[in-house]
C-alpha positions in Angstrom: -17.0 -0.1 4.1 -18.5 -0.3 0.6 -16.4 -2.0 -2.2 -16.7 -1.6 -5.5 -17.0 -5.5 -7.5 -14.7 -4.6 -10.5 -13.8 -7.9 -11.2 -13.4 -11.7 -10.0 -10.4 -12.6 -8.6 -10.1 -16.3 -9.5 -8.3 -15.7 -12.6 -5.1 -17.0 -14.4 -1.6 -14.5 -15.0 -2.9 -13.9 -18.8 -6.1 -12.8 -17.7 -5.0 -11.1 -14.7 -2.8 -8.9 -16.8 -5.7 -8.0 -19.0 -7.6 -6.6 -15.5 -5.0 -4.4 -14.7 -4.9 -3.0 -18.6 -8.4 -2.4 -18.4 -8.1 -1.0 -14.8 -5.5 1.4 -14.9 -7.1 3.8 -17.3 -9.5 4.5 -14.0 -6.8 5.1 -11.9 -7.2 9.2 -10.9 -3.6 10.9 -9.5 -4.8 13.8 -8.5 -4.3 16.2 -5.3 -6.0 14.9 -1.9 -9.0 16.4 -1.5 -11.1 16.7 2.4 -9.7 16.3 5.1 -7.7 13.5 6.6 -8.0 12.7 10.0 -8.2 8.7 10.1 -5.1 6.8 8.2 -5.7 2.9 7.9 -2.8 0.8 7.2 -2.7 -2.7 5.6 0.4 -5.4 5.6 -0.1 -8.8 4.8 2.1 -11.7 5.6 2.4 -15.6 4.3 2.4 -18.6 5.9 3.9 -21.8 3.8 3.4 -24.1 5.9 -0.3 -23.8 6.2 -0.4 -22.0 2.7 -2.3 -19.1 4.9 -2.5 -15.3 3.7 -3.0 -12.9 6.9 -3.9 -9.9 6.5 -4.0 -6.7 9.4 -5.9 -3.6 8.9 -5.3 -0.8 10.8 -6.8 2.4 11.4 -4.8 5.5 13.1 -5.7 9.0 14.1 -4.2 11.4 12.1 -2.0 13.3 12.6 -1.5 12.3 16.4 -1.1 8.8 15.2 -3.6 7.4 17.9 -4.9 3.9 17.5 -8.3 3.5 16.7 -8.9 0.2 15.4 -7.0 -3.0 14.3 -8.4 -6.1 12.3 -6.8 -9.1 11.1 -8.0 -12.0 8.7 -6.8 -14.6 6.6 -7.2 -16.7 3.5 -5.6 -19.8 1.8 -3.5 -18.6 -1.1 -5.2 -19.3 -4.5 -3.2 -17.3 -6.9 1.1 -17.6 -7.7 3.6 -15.4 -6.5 4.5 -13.3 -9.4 5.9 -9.8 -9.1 3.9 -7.4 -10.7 0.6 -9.0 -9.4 0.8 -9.0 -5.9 -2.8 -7.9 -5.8 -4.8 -11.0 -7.1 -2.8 -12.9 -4.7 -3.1 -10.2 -1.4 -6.3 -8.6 -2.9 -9.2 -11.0 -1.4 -7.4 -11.3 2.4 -7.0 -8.0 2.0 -10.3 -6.9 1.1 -11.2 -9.1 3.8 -9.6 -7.8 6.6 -10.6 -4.1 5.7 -14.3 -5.2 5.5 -14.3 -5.9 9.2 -13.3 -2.4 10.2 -16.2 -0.6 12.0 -13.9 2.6 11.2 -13.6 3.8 7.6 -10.4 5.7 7.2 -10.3 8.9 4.8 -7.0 7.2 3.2 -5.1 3.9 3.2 -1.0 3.3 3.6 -0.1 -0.1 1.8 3.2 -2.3 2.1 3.5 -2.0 -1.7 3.5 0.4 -4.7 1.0 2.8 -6.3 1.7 3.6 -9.8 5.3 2.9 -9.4 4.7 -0.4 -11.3 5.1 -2.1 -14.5 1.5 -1.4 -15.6 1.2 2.1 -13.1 -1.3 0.2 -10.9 -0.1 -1.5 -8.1 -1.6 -2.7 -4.8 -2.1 0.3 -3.7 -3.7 1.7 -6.5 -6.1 -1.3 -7.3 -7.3 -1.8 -3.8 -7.6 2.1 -3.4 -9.9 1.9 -6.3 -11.9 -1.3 -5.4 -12.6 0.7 -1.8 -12.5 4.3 -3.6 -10.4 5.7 -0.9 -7.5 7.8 -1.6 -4.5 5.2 -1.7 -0.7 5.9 -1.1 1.7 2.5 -1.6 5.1 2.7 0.5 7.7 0.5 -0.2 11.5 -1.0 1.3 12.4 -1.7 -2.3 11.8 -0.2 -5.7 9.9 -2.1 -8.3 10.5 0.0 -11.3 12.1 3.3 -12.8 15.4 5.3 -11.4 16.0 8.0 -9.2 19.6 9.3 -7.8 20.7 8.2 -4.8 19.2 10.9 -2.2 21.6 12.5 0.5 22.3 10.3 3.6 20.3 12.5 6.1 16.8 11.8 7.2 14.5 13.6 5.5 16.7 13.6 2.2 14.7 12.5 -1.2 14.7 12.1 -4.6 12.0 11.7 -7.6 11.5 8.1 -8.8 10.9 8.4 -12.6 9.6 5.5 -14.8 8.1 6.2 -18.1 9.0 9.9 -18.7 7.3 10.4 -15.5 7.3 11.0 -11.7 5.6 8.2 -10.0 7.3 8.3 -6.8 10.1 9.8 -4.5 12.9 7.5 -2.6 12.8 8.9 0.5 15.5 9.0 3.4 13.2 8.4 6.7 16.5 7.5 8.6 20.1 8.6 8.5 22.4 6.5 6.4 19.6 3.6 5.9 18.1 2.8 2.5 15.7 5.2 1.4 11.9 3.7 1.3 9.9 4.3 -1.9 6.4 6.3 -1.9 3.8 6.6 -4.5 0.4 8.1 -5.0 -2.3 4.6 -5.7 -5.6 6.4 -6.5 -7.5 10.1 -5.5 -3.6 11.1 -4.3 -0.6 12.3 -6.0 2.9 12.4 -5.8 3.5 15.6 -3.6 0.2 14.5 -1.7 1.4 10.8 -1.1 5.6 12.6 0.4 3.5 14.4 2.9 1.4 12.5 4.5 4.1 9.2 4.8 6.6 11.5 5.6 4.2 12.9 8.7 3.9 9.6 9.9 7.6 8.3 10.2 8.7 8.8 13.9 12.5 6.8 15.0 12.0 4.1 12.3 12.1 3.4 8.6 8.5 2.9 7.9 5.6 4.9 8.6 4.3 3.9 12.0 0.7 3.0 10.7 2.7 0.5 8.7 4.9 -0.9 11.6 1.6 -1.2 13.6 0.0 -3.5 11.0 3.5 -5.0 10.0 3.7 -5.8 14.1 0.1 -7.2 14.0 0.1 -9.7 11.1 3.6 -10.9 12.8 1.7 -11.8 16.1 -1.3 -13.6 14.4 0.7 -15.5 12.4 2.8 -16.8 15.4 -0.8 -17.5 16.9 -2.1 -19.6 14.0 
């Protein structure tokens, strides 16, 4: 997998900030195009006790939901926890772990947001860039905007506005359990980013792409 070197990541909040300014103008939300028959999947998990990022990377079949291929890696933590920029602090583990994958997948679910973000470029949509693979960012909790409460039945949704605009949808993936939030992160949009998550959700709130690498990081981090 071939990344594109945008930027460096040992940097400070101010200048971190200006990055994603700069960035987000490239960002493209647009309808998937090719097929997609590999998903990857990326969750990341941290250690405080040994100051350790791990990261998994997973690649699926799609739409069967096979596994192909599952990669894990980790990192000492360099930058803050700060809302908002997850991605200088996730980014390099991240990065890392998807760089060992023998399997390049056609798009990539991430534990985070797309442009449902302060700045409209979230994990999702700055790593999908950095790889330039179509990005989608699926969330447990909203980050910004509003939507109305969607209808208790799985399967129910609503839009998630921020800005004047549709970045998102909450969506119901199990009966009377909090809705999960998806958005597009780069070469996807909104419609595009409801399908394909939506396709993936079997008995459980997440995606199961996303429960595989959630599952993963948990066991290497019990290891280490």
């Amino acid at each position: 997998m071939i990344f594109q070197d945008l930027h460096t990541w040992n940097v400070a909040q101010p200048e971190a900030l200006v990055i994603q300014s700069k960035l987000r103008g490239q960002i493209q939300i647009r309808k998937l195009d090719g097929v997609i028959e590999k998903i990857g999947a990326v969750d990341t998990v941290f250690d405080q006790e040994s100051n350790l990022l791990i990261a998994a990377a997973c690649v699926f079949s799609y739409p069967d939901l096979e596994v192909i291929e599952q990669k894990t890696a980790s990192a000492k933590a360099k930058f803050p926890y700060i809302p908002g920029l997850h991605v200088f602090r996730e980014g390099p583990v991240i990065l890392k772990a998807l760089e060992k994958l023998a399997t390049c997948p056609d798009l990539i679910l991430f534990s985070g947001h797309g442009i449902a973000h302060p700045r409209k470029i979230g994990l999702a949509s700055h790593i999908g860039l950095i790889t330039d693979i179509p990005s989608i960012g699926c969330a447990r909790k909203k980050l910004v905007g509003y939507f109305q409460n969607p209808g208790m039945k799985q399967g129910d949704y609503s839009d998630l506005l921020y800005d004047n605009a549709r970045v998102g949808i909450a969506y119901r993936s199990r009966e009377n359990i909090k809705p999960i939030f998806i958005s597009p992160g780069h070469l996807c949009d909104v419609s595009g980013a409801g399908e394909i998550v939506t396709r993936c959700i079997s008995r459980y709130r997440m995606p199961e792409p996303l429960r595989a690498a959630h599952k993963l990081v948990g066991e290497r981090k019990r290891e280490l």
